[in-house]
N, C-alpha and C positions, 0 to 999 in steps of 0.2 A: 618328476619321473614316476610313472606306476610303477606300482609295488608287482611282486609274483604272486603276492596272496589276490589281486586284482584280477591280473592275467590270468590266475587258475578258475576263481570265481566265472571271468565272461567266458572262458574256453568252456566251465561245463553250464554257461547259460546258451552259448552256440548251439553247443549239442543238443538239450531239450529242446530248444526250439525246431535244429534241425527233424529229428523226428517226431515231433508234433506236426510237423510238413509233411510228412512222409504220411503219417498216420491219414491226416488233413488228405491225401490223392492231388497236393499242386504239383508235384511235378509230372503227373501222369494224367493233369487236368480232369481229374473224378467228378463226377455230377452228384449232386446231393443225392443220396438213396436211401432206403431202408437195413439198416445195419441187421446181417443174419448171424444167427446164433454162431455161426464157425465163424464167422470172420472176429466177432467179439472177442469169442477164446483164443483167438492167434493174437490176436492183441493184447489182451491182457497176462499173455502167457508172454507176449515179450517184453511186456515193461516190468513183469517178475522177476526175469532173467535178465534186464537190465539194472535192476534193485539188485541183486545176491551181487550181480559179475560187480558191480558197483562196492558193496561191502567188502568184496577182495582188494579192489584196487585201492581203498581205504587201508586195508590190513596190511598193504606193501608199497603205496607209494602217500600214505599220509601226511607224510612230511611238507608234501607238496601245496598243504591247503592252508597252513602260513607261513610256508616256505622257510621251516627250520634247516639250519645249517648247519651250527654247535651247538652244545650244549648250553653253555648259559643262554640261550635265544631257547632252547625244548627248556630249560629252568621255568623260564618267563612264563610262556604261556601252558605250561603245566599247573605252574600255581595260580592261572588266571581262570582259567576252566575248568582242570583236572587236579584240586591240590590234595586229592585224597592218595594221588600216586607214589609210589615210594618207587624212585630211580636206582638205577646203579650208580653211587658214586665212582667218575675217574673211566666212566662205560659209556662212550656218546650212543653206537651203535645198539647196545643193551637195552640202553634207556629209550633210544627212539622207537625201537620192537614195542617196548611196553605199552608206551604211548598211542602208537598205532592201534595195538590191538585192542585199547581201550576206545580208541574212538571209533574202530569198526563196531565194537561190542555196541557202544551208545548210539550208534548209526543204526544199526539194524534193529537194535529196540523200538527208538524213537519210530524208525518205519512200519514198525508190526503196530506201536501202538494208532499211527495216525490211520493206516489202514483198515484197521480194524475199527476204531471211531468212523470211518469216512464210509462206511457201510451203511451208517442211519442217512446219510445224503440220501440214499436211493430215493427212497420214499419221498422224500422231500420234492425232489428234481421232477420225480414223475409228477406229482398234484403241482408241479411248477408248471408245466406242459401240459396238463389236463384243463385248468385253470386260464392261459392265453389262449390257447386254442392250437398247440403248433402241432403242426405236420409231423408225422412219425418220421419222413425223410429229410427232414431239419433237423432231428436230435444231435445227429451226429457233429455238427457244425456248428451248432448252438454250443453243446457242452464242450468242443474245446476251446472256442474261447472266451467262454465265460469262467471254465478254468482257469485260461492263461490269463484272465483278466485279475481273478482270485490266488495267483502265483504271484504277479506285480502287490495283493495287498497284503499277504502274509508277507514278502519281504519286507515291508515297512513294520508288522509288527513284531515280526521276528526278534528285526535288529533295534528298534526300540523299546521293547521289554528287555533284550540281551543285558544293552545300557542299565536298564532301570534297575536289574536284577544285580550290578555289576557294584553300583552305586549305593542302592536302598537292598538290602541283604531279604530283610523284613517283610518283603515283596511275596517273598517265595511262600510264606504262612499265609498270606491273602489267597495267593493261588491255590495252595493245599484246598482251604479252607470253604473256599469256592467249589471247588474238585469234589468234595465231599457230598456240599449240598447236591450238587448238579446229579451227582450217582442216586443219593436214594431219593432224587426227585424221580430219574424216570424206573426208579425201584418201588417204588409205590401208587406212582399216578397213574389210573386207570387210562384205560385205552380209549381214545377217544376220535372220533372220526373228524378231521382236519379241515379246514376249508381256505383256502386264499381266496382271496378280493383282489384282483391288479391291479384298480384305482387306487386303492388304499395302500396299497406295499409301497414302503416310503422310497425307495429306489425308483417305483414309476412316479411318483408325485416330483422327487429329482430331476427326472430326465424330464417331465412336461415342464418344469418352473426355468429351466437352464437350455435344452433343445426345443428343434421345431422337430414333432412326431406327428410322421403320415400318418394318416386314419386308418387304411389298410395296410396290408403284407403285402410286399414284392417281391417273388419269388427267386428266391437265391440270393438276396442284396439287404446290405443292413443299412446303407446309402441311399438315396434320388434326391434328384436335380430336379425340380418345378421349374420345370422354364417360363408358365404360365406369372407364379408369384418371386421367379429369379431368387430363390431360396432352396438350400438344403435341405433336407430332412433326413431322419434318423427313421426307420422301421420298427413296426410294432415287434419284428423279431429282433432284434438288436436290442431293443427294451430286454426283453427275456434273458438276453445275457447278460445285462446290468444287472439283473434279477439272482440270476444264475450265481454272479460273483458276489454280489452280496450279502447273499443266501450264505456261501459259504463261507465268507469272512463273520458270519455270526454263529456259523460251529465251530471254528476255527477259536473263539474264545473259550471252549473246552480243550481243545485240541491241542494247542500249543503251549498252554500252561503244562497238559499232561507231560509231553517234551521234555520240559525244561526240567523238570523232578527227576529226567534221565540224563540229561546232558547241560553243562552253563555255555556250550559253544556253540553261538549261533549258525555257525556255518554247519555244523552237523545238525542241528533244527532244522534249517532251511533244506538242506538235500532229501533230507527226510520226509521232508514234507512236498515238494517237489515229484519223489518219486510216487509217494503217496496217491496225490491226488491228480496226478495224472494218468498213473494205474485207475484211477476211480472211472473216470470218463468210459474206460474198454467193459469194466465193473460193473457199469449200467445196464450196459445192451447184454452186459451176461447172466447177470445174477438178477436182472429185474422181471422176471417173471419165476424167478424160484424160489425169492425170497420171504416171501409167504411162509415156506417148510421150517425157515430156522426162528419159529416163534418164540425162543429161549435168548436169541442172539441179543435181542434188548434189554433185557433185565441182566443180562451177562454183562452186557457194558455196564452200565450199571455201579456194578460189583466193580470192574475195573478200574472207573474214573475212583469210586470208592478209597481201590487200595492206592492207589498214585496220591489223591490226597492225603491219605495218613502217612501217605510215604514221606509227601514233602514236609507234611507239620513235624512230622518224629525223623529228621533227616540227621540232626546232630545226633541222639542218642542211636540210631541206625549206624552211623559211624564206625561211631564208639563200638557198637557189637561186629564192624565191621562184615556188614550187609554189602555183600558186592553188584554189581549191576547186573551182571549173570544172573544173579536168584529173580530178580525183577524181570528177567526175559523169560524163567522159566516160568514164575509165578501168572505171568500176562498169556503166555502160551498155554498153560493150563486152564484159564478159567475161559479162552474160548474156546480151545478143546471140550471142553464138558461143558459149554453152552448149544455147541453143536452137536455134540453126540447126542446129548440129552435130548435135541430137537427129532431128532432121527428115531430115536427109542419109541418119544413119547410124542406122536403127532397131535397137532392141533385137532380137536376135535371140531368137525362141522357141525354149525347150527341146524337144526330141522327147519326144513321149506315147510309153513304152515299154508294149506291152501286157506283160499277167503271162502270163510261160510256161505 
């Protein structure tokens, strides 16, 4: 018999999907185009509002996401995830409020912090697409499903670091400690101008060793049919969203450890990250030509991954001083606050065009 923790889980995996559909234009049969600057911000302005409305309905129907019923069931998996909790003894309905609102609190953390990490994508995405060659009126199509292909791979690490963390305690110091390096690497390493190879990005060496990949692009299709060699093949833009997701399951190794230093419950990683990174997609077409202005916003991450690491290594003596997860929302909310302000102050300055002697 499936459980209701199941049914809750595929009801809000329907749902994402459903409006990645919607997003996608299948049901109103949309032709690939040029995504314009309003249309991005109505999109990304709904999967914000679908992020917050989502943090409420955590805050008042959370029960729902392992389908607690009494109290010794909210016991169980209070101590499983949340055992910093103090319930009300003898209080079911007390204690479940409590509960709730801590996993809304760790819900919406968890989402400011993946959102705010899934910023450096940009960059990335675009020298992803400058690099194969794709059509500006492919973005749109390319990144959702090479998201949703990067949605299927964070669920598997999700829930297998959940385990490991569950198991091996010790885990969580690696991550810290990880988290650490990874801040004042890109705190210190100079700016350097990027370059992909497609041959060499092990993702396309992947898809050539395992698929048949046409030579060219077919427009709108990640599929053909050689009726000529009665063979499939896969398209050089379908490659690109192999790319795309694997691209992002290798930020995702900053990413989801930062998470878990907020939350042990996978289910509240996973939606978090979910909403995250499919906010990212609308993110793109919006913020990818302004992104240039927030030249602080890197070195601010930075800092971020920084404090998450020492969070998770000083997590017991944090405790003990009883460091609530609140201060960790306002602390992460502050240092991209003044990553951006600071951007706006103090613009980047432009190099001088030197003409040739």
């Amino acid at each position: 018999m499936i459980s209701n923790e199941l049914l809750f889980f595929g009801a809000f995996t329907v749902f994402v999907i459903f409006v990645m559909l919607i997003d996608l234009g299948v049901f109103t049969k949309q032709k690939s185009h040029i995504v314009s600057f309003k249309e991005a911000g109505i999109w990304s302005a709904v999967w914000v509002v679908l992020s917050v409305g989502f943090y409420f309905f955590i805050k008042n129907f959370g029960y729902l996401v392992h389908d607690v019923s009494d109290m010794t069931h909210l016991q169980e998996i209070a101590s499983k995830y949340a055992d910093h909790l103090v319930l009300v003894p003898g209080n079911f309905e007390a204690s479940l409020q409590i509960f709730q609102n801590n996993m809304a609190l760790e819900y919406i953390t968890g989402y400011l912090v993946e959102y705010s990490l899934s910023a450096d994508n940009i960059f990335v995405f675009i020298l992803i697409f400058s690099s194969f060659g794709v059509h500006e009126k492919f973005y749109k199509k390319v990144l959702i499903w090479g998201i949703s292909g990067a949605v299927v791979l964070r669920f598997v690490f999700i829930f297998v670091g959940a385990a490991l963390l569950q198991k091996f305690e010790w885990i969580i110091y690696i991550f810290g400690a990880f988290l650490v390096y990874t801040g004042a690497k890109i705190l210190f390493q100079k700016e350097e101008d990027e370059e992909i190879n497609p041959s060499e990005h092990i993702a396309v060496k992947f898809a050539s060793k395992y698929f048949n990949v046409y030579n060219r692009n077919v427009v709108d299709h990640f599929f053909i049919f050689h009726r000529r060699y009665n063979k499939w093949y896969i398209t050089p833009i379908f490659v690109v969203v192999i790319v795309i997701a694997f691209t992002d399951l290798i930020f995702a190794v900053d990413s989801i450890p930062a998470i878990f230093s907020i939350t042990k419950d996978p289910y509240i990683v996973f939606f978090s990250n979910v909403f995250a990174i499919m906010g990212l997609r609308s993110m793109f077409f919006f913020l990818s030509s302004i992104m240039d202005k927030f030249h602080y916003l890197k070195p601010g991450l930075g800092i971020l991954l920084s404090f998450i690491g020492l969070k998770m290594l000083g997590h017991h003596q944090l405790e003990e001083w009883g460091f609530k997860t609140v201060y960790s929302l306002y602390i992460i909310v502050g240092i991209l606050a003044v990553a951006v302000i600071a951007s706006l102050l103090f613009p980047k300055k432009e190099e001088p065009v030197t003409s040739p002697s």
